[in-house]
ROKE-984104 format. One record per residue (C-alpha): residue number from 1; residue in three letters; x, y, z. Coordinates in nm, 3 decimals. Each point is the difference from the previous one (the first is absolute). Example, Ala and Ser with C-alpha at 12.3 -4.5 7.8 and 13.67 -1.06 7.14 Angstrom:
! residues 2
GUVEX   num   residuo        c1        c2        c3
GUVEX     1       Ala     1.230    -0.450     0.780
GUVEX     2       Ser     0.137     0.344    -0.066
This chain:
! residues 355
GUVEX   num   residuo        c1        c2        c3
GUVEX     1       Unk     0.904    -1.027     2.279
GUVEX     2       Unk    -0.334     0.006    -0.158
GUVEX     3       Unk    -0.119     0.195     0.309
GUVEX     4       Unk     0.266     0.206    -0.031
GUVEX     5       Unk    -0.122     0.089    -0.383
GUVEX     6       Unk    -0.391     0.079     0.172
GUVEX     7       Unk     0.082     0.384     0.016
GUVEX     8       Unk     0.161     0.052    -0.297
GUVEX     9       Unk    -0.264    -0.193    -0.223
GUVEX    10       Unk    -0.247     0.194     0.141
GUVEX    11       Unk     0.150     0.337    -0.086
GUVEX    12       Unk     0.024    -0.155    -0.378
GUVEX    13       Unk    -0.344    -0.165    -0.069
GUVEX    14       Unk    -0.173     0.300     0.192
GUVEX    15       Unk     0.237     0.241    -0.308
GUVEX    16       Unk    -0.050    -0.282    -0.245
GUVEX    17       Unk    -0.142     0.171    -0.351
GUVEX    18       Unk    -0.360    -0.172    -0.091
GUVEX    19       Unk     0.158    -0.082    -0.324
GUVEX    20       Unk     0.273    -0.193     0.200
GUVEX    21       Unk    -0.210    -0.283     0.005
GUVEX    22       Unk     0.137    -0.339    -0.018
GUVEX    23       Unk     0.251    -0.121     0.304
GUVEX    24       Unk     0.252    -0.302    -0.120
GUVEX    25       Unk     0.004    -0.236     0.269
GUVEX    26       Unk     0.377    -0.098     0.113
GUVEX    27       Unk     0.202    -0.298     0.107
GUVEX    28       Unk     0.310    -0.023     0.059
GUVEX    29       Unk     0.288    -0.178     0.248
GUVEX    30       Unk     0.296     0.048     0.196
GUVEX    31       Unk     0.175    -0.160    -0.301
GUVEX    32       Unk    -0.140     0.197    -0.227
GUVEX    33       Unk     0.099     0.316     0.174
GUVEX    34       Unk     0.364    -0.155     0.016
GUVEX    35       Unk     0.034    -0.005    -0.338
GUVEX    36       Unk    -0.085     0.376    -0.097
GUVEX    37       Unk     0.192     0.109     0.328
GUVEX    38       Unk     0.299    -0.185    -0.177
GUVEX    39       Unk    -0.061     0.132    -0.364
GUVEX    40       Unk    -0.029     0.336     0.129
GUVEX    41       Unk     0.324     0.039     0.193
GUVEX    42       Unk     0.162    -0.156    -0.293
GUVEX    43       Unk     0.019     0.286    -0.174
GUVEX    44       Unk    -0.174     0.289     0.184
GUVEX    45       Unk     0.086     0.182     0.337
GUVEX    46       Unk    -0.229    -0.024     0.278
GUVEX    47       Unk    -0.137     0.318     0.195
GUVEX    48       Unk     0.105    -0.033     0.315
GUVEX    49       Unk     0.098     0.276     0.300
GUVEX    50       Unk     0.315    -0.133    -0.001
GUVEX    51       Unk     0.099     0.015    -0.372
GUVEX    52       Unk    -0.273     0.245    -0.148
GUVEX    53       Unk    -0.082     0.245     0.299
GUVEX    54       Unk    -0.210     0.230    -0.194
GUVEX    55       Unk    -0.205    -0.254    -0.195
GUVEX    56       Unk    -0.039    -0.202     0.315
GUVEX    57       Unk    -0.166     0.311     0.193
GUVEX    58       Unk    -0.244     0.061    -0.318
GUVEX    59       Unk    -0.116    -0.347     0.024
GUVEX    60       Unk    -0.010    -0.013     0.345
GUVEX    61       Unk    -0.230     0.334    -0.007
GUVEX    62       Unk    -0.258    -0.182    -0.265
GUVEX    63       Unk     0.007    -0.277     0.221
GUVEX    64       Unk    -0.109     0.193     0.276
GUVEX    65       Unk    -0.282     0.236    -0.205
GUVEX    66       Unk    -0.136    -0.328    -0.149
GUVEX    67       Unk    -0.006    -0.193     0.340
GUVEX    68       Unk     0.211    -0.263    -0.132
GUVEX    69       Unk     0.225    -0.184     0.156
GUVEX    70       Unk     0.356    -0.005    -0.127
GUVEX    71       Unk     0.077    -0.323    -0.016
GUVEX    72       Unk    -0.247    -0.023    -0.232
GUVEX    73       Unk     0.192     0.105    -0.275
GUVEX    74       Unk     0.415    -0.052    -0.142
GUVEX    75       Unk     0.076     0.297    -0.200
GUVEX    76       Unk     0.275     0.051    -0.294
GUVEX    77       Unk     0.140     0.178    -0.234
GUVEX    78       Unk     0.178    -0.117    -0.328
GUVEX    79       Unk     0.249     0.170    -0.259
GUVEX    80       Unk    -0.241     0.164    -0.292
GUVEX    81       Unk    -0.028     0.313    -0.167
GUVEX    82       Unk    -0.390    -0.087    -0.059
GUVEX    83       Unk    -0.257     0.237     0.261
GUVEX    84       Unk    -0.167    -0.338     0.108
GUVEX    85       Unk    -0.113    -0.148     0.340
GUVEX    86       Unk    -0.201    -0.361     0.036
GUVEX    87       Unk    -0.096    -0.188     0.274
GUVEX    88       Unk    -0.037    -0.417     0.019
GUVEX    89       Unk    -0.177    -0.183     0.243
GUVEX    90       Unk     0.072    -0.352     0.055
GUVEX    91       Unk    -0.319    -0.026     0.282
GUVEX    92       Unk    -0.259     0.224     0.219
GUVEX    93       Unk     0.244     0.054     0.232
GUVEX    94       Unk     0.348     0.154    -0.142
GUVEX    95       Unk     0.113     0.190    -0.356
GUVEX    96       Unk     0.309     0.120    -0.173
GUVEX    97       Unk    -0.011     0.332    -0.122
GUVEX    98       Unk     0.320     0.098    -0.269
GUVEX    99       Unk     0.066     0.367    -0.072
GUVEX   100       Unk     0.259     0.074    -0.269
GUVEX   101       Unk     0.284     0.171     0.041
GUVEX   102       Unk    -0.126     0.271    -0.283
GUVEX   103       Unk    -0.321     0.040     0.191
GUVEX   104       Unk     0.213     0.012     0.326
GUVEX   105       Unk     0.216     0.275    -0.118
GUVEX   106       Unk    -0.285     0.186    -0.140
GUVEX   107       Unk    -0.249     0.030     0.314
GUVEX   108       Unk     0.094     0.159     0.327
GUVEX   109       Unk    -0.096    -0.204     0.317
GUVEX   110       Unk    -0.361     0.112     0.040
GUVEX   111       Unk    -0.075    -0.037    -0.366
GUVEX   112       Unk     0.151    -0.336     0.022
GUVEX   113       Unk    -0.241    -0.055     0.313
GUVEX   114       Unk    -0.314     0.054    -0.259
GUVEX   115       Unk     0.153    -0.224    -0.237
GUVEX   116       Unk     0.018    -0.278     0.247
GUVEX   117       Unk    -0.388     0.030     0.158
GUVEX   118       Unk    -0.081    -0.033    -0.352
GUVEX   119       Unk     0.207    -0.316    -0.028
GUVEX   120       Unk    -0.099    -0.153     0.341
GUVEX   121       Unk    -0.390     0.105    -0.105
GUVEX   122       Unk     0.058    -0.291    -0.233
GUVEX   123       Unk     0.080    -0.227     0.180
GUVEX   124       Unk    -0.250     0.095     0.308
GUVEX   125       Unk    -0.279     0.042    -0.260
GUVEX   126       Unk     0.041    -0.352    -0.143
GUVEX   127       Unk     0.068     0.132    -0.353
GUVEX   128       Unk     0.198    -0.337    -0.132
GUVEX   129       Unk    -0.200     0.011    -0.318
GUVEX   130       Unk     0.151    -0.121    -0.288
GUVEX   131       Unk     0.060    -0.360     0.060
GUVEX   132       Unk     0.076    -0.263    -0.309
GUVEX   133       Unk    -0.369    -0.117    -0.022
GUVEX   134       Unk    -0.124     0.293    -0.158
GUVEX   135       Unk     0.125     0.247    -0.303
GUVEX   136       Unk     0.157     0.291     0.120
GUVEX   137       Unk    -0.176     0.147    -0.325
GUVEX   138       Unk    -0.324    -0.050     0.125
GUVEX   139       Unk    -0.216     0.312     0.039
GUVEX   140       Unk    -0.112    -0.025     0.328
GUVEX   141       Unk     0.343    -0.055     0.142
GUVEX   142       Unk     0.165     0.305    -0.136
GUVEX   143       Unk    -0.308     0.196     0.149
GUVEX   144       Unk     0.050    -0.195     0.345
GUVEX   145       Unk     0.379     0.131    -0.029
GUVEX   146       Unk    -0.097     0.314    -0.034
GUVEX   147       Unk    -0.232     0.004     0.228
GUVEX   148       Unk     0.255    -0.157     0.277
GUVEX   149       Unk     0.257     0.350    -0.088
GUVEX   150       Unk    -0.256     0.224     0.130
GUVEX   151       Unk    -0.030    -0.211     0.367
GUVEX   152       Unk     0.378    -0.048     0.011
GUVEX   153       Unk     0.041     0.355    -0.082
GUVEX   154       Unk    -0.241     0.119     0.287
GUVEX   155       Unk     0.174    -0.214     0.207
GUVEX   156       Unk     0.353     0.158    -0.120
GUVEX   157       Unk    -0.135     0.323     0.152
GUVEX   158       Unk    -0.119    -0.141     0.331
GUVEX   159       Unk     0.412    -0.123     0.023
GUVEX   160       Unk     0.095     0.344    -0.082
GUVEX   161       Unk    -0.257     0.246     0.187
GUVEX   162       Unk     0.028     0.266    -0.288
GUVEX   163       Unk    -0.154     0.073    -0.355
GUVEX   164       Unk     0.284     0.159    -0.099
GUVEX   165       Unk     0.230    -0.270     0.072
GUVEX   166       Unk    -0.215    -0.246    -0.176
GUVEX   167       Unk    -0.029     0.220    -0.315
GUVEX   168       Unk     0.355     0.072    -0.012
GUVEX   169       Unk     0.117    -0.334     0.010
GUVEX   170       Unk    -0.257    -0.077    -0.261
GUVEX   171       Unk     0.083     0.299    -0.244
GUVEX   172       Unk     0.358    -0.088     0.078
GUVEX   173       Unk    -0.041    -0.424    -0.117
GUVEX   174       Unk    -0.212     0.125    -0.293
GUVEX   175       Unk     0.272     0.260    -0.115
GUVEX   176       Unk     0.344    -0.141     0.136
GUVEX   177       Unk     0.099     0.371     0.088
GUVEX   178       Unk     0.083     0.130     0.331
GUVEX   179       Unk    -0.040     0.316     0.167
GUVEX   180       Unk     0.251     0.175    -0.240
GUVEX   181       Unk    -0.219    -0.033    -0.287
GUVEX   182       Unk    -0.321    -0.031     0.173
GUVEX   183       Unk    -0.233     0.321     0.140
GUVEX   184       Unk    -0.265    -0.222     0.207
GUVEX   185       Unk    -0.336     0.190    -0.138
GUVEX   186       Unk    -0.207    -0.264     0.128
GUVEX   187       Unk    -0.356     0.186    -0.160
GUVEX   188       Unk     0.186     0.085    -0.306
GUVEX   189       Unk     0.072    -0.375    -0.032
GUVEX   190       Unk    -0.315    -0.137     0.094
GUVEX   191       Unk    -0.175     0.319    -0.288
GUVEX   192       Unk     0.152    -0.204    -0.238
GUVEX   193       Unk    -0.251    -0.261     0.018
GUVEX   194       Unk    -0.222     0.236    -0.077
GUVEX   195       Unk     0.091     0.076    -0.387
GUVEX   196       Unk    -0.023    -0.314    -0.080
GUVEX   197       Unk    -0.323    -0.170    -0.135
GUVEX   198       Unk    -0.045    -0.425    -0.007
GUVEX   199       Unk     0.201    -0.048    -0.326
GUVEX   200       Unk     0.284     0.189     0.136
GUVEX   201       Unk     0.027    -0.331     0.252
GUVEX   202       Unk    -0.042    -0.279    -0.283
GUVEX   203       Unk     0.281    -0.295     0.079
GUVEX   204       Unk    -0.103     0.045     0.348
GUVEX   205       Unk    -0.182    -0.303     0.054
GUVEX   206       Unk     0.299    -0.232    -0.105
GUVEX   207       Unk     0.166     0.172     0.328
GUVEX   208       Unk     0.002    -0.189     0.355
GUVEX   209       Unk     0.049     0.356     0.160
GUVEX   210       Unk    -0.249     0.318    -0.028
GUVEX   211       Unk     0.144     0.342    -0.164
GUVEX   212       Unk     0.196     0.145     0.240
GUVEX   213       Unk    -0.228     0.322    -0.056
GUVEX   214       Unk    -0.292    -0.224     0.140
GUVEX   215       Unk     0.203    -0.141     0.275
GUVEX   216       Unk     0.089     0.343     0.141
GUVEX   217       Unk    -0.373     0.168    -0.009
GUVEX   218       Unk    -0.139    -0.332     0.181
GUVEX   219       Unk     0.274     0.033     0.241
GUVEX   220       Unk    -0.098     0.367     0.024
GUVEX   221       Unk    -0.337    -0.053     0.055
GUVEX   222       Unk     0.092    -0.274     0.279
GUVEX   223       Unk     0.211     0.191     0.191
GUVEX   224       Unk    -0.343     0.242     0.064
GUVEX   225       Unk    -0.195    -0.334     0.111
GUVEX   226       Unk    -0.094    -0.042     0.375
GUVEX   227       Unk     0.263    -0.301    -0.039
GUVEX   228       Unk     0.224     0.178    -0.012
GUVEX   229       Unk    -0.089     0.281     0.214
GUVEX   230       Unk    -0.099    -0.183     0.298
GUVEX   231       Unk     0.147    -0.356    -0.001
GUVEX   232       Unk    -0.227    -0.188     0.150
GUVEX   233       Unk     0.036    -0.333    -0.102
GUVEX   234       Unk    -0.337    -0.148     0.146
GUVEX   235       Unk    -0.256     0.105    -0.313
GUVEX   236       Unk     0.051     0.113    -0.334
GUVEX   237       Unk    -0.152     0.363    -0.043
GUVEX   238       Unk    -0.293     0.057    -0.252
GUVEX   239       Unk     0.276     0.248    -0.177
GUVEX   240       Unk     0.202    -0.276    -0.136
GUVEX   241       Unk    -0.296    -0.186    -0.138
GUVEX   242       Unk    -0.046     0.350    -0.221
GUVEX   243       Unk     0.330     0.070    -0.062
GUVEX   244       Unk     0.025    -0.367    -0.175
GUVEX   245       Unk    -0.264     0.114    -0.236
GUVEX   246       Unk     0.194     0.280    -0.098
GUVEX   247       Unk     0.294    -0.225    -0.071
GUVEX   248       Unk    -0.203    -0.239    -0.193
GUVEX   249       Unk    -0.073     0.261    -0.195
GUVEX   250       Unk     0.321     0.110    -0.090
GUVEX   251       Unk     0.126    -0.324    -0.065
GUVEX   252       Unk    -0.321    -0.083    -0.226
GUVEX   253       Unk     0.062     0.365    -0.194
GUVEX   254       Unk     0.392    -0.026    -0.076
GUVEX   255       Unk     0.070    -0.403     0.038
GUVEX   256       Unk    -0.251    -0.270     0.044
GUVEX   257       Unk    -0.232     0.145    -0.210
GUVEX   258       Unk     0.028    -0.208    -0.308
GUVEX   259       Unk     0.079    -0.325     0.233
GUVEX   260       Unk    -0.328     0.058     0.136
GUVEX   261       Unk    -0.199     0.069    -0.286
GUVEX   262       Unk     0.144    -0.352    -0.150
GUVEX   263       Unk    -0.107    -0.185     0.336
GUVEX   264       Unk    -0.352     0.160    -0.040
GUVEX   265       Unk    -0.041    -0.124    -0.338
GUVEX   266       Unk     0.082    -0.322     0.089
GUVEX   267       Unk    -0.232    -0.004     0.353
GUVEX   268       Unk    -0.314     0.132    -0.252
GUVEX   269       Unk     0.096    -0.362    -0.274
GUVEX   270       Unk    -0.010    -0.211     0.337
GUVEX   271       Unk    -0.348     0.170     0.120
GUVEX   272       Unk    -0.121     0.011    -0.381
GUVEX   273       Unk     0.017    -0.384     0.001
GUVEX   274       Unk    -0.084    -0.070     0.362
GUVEX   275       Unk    -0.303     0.142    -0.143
GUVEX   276       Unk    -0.023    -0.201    -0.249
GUVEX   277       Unk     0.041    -0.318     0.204
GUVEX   278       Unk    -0.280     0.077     0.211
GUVEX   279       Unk    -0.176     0.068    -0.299
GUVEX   280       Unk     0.021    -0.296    -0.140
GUVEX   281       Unk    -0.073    -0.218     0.311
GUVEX   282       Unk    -0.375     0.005    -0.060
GUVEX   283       Unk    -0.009    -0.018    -0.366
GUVEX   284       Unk    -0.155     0.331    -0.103
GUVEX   285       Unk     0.119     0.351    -0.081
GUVEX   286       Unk    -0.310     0.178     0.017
GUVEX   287       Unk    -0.069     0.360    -0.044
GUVEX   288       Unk     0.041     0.161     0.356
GUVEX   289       Unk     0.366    -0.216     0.008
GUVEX   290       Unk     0.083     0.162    -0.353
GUVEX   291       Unk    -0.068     0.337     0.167
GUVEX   292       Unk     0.206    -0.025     0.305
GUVEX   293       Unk     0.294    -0.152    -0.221
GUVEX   294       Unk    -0.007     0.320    -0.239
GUVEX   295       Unk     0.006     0.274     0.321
GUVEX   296       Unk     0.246    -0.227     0.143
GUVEX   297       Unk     0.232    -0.050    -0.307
GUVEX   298       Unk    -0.141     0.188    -0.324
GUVEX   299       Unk    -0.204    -0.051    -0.245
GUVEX   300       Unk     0.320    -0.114    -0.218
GUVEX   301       Unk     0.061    -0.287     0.258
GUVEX   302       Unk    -0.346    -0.110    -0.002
GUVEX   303       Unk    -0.007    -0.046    -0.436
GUVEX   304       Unk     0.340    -0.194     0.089
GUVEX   305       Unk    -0.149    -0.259     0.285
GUVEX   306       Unk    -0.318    -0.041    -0.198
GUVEX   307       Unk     0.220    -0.098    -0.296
GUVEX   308       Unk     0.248    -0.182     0.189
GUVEX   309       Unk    -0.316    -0.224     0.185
GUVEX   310       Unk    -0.187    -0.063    -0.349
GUVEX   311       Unk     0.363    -0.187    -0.119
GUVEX   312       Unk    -0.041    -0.243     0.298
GUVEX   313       Unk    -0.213    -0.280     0.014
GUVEX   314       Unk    -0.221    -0.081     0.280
GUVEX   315       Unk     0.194    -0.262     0.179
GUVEX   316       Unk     0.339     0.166    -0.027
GUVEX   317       Unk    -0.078     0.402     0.048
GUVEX   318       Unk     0.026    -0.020     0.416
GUVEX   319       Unk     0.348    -0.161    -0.124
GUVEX   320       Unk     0.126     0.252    -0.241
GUVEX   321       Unk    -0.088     0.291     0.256
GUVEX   322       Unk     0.195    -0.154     0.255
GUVEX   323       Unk     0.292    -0.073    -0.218
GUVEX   324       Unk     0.002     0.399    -0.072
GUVEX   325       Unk    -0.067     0.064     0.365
GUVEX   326       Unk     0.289    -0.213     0.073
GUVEX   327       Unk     0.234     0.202    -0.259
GUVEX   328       Unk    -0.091     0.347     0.159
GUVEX   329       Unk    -0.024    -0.087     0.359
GUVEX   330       Unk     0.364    -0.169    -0.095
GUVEX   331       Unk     0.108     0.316    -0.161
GUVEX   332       Unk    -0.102     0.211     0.282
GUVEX   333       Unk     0.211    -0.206     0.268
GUVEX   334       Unk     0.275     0.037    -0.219
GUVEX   335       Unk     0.002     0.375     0.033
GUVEX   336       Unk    -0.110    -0.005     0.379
GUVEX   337       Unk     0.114    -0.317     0.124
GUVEX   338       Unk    -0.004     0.178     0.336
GUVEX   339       Unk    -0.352     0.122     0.054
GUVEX   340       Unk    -0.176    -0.236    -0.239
GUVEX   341       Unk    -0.205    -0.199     0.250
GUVEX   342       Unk    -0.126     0.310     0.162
GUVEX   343       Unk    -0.102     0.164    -0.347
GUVEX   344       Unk    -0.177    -0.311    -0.118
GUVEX   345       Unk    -0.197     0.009     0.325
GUVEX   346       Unk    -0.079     0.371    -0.050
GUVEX   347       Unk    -0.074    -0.042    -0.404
GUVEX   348       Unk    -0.280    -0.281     0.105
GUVEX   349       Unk    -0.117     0.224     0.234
GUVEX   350       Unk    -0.042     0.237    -0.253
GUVEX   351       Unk    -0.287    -0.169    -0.211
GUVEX   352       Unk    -0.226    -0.133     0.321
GUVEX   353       Unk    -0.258     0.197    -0.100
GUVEX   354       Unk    -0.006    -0.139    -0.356
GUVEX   355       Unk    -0.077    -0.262    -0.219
């Protein structure tokens, strides 16, 4: 099976979004996959040709666009009047995916077909963030989430070959209407986005899913990418690299941007005092170290460690640094508990040159 799952990883860490950063490792067993086959069909119906023709063939198709084999995957759907779809994984090698019925009833089959790439781009992407060791507050993971809806989504429109699709069955989850209500005015949609300025967005960061107005122009610009266009599988073109700048952006402007300023504040207190600890080593704070401290961190933060090092006493200032190194380095990893090593790696990096 793993073999089997090459191709189809391929296609979704060569899509992956640069933001989509972190990959959950899995483990899982034959009993364990038991157990959520037998919960599921408990109270849910599985797709199957025999009993679910229509929903069979849409899976069947994704299968096929995402190079996946079938077997791969146990698909369901379960009585709810809630647009929602997940999918579980209880290994690398096999997931559940569960549509509800309201979602069901609400898609047609190739809309459907986006809704489960995205789904199965979860589970091929590794996205099984959110485990019990860490606070599914923290900063960083929300951002990760977020992150992880723009791959899934691009690989929602690889399973259903067609920007329109993909944007209808978006604008249709988002609004709960169907074509009766809906006139699909996919720029008029995406304008929207436009009218709206970085307060407009504020609650946004407390969200493990983009705005829907983000999700569609990202998809938009994806579907233009040589990706997309040409399918080859073997390198990721240069145009993805930019078009994950433009993204960032977008996510920075109308979501993560108060997220990120917080992490930033707290990265500059961890370099502030690595500075501080290196000062300290040799015993002196002379002039040229005073200077490089205020371009680096102010003049305001310079009056504050000169104070802060006159209250200590010879023998226990390398001490009290660390102890307030120790605080914001611990206070960083709480808000990025997923990049932290490789920050404090780049943060020493950062002050080489000085000191």
């Amino acid at each position: 099976m793993p073999s089997q799952l090459g191709s189809a990883r391929l296609i979704a860490d060569h899509v992956r979004f640069s933001g989509d950063y972190f990959r959950e490792s899995h483990s899982g067993s034959d009993y364990a996959s038991q157990r959520l086959q037998s919960h599921f069909a408990q109270d849910s119906i599985q797709i199957t040709s025999q009993v679910t023709p229509s929903l069979a063939h849409s899976i069947k198709v994704v299968c096929e666009r995402l190079a996946l084999p079938e077997d791969a995957i146990r698909a369901y759907v379960y009585a709810s009047p809630e647009i929602q779809a997940y999918c579980v994984s209880d290994g690398p090698d096999r997931c559940f995916i569960r549509f509800s019925s309201g979602l069901v009833g609400l898609l047609d089959s190739a809309e459907l077909e986006f809704v489960a790439g995205h789904e199965l781009g979860h589970f091929l992407l590794a996205h099984a963030i959110g485990s019990n060791s860490v606070d599914p507050e923290v900063i960083e993971m929300k951002m990760l989430q977020r992150a992880q809806e723009i791959s899934a989504d691009r690989m929602g429109l690889l399973a259903c070959d067609s920007l329109d699709v993909a944007l209808k069955a978006l604008m249709k989850s988002v609004s709960g209407l169907t074509e009766a209500h809906l006139r699909f005015d996919i720029g008029q949609f995406i304008a929207q986005i436009r009218d709206l300025q970085g307060d407009d967005f504020i609650g946004q960061g407390d969200s493990s899913h983009p705005s829907m107005l983000v999700r569609c122009r990202a998809l938009l610009w994806f579907s233009l990418s040589e990706a997309v266009s040409n399918k080859d599988w073997a390198q990721r073109p240069d145009d993805l690299n930019n078009l994950d700048v433009k993204v960032s952006r977008d996510l920075a402007n109308y979501i993560d941007g108060p997220e990120r300023e917080k992490i930033e504040l707290l990265k500059s207190d961890v370099t502030m005092w690595l500075a501080a600890e290196k000062i300290v080593s040799d015993g002196s704070f002379d002039r040229q170290e005073q200077m490089d401290f205020s371009n680096l961190f102010g003049a305001d933060n310079l009056h504050k460690l000169r104070s802060f090092l006159s209250s200590c006493s010879a023998t226990s200032v390398i001490d009290e640094v660390r102890i307030k190194l120790d605080a914001a380095t611990g206070a960083l990893k709480a808000s990025q508990p997923y990049s932290h090593n490789q920050e404090m790696i780049k943060l020493k990096e950062s002050l080489v040159n000085y000191f």
